[in-house]
C-alpha positions, 0 to 999 in steps of 0.5 A: 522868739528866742530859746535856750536848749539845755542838756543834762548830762549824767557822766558815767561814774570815774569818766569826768575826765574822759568824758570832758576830752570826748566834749572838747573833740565836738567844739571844732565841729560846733563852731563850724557849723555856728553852733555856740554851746556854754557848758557847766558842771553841776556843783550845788543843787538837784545834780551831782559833780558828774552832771555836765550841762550844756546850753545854746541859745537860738533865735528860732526853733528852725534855727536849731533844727537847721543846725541840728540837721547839718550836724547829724549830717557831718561825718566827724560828728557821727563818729564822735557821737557814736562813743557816747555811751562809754561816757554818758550815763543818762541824758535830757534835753529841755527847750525853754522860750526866753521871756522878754 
């Protein structure tokens, strides 16, 4: 079965720019370690323009585990996730199990 992760990113207020350089230093690590995020800004609907929404769809739960073990392992990713908190305000993740 195939799932879709979705974050929901609230962007500190005035960051939006900062904050969409920060993201773009993460793609280097994603596409190494096969991580393939699609990523939206929020334009009409219950978020606001500072709402940054990511997705990566996965063929199975252990996949993202797997993927999400080695980037929480990788150095560059730690450092880069430590420097969260000067651009995002608020976060949630949500798991949805695609239909057929």
């Amino acid at each position: 079965m195939a799932f879709v992760e979705r974050s929901i990113q609230r962007t500190r207020a005035g960051k939006w720019d900062e904050f969409m350089a920060w993201e773009r230093k993460f793609e280097p690590i994603h596409k190494r370690l096969g991580v393939p995020k699609r990523h939206y800004q929020c334009i009409w609907g219950e978020h606001d323009l500072n709402t940054h929404i990511w997705e990566i769809e996965w063929s199975s739960l252990a996949e993202m585990e797997a993927a999400w073990t080695k980037f929480g392992a990788d150095a560059e990713a730690q450092s880069l996730t430590k420097q969260a908190s000067t651009f995002v305000e608020s976060e949630r993740r949500e798991i949805y199990a695609k239909l057929p």
